[in-house]
VOPAGU-2260 file (C-alpha; in pm, 1 decimal, decimal comma):
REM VOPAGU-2260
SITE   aa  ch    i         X         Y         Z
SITE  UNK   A    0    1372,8     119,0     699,5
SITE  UNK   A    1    1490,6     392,6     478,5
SITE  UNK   A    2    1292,3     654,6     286,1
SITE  UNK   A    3    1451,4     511,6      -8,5
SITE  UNK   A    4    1374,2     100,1      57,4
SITE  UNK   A    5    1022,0     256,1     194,2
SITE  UNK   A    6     985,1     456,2    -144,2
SITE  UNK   A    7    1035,7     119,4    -336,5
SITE  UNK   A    8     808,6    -110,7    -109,2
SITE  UNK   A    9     530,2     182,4    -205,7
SITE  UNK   A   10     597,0     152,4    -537,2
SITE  UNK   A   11     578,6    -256,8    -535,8
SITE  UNK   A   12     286,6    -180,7    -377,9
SITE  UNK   A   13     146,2      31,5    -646,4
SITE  UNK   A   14     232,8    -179,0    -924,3
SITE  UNK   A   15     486,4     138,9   -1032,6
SITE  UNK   A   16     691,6     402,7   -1005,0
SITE  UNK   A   17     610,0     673,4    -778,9
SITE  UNK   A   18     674,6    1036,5    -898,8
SITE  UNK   A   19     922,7    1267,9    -682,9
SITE  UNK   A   20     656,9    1528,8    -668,1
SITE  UNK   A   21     399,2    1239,5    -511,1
SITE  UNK   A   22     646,7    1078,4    -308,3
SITE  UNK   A   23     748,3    1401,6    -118,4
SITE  UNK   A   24     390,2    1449,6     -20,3
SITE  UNK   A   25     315,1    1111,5      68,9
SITE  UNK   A   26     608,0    1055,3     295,2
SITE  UNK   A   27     520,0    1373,3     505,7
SITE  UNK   A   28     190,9    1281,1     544,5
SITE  UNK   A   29     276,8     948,6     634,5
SITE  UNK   A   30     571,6    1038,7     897,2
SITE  UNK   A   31     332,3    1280,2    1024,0
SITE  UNK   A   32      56,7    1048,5    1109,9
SITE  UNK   A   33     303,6     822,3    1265,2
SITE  UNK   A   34     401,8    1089,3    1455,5
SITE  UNK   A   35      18,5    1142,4    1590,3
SITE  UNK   A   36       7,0     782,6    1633,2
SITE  UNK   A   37     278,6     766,2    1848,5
SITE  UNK   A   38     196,5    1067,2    2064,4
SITE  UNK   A   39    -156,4     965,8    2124,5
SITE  UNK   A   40    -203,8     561,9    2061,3
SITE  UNK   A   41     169,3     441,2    2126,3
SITE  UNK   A   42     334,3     204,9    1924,1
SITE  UNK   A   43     230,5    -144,0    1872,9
SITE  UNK   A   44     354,7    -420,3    1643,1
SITE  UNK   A   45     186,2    -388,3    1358,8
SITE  UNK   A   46     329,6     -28,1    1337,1
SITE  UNK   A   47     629,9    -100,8    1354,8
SITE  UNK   A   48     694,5    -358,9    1101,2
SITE  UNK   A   49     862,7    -223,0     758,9
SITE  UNK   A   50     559,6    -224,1     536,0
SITE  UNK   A   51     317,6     -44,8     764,4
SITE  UNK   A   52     524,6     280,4     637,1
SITE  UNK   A   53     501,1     189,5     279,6
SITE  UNK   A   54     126,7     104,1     325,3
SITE  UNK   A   55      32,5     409,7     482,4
SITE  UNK   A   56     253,4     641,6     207,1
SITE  UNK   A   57      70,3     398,6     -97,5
SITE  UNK   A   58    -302,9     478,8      99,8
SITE  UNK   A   59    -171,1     892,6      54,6
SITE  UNK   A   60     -77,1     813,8    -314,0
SITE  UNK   A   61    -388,2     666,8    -400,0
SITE  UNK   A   62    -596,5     900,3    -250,4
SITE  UNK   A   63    -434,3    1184,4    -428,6
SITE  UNK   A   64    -476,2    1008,3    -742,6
SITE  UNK   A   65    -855,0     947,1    -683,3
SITE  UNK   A   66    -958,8    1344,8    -566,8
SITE  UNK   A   67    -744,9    1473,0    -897,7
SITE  UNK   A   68    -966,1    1249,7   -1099,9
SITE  UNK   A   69   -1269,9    1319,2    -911,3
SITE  UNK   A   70   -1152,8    1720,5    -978,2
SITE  UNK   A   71   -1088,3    1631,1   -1338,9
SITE  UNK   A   72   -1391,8    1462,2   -1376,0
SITE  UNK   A   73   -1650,3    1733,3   -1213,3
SITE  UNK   A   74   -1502,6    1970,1   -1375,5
SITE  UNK   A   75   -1548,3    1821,8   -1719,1
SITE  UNK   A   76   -1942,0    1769,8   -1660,1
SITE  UNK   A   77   -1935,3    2146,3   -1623,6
């Protein structure tokens, strides 16, 4: 799979459009954990169906999005 079909199953999975500036982030971390997978777990199935790529970059997007609010939030109680 592409980084472009990848980039568009991660944003189906989202429920929207995923910003360039998110996306370039995501798919690093994503190919990097791969990467580690590979190197120390192997491959399996389940990693290397289409999705699991998308997935993993959507988990990275998310998370992002949650500690920036978490950020925004603290530092609003202050």
């Amino acid at each position: 799979m592409s980084e472009e079909e990848t980039r568009k199953r991660t944003s189906a999975i989202l429920g929207h459009p995923v910003s360039d500036s998110a996306w370039s982030e995501a798919w690093e971390k994503a190919k990097r954990k791969i990467r580690h997978i590979a190197e120390f777990c192997g491959y399996d199935g389940c990693r290397e169906q289409p999705g699991y790529m998308a997935q993993l970059a959507a988990e990275y997007i998310r998370e992002a999005a949650f500690s920036a609010w978490t950020i925004k939030r603290r530092a609003a109680k202050n």
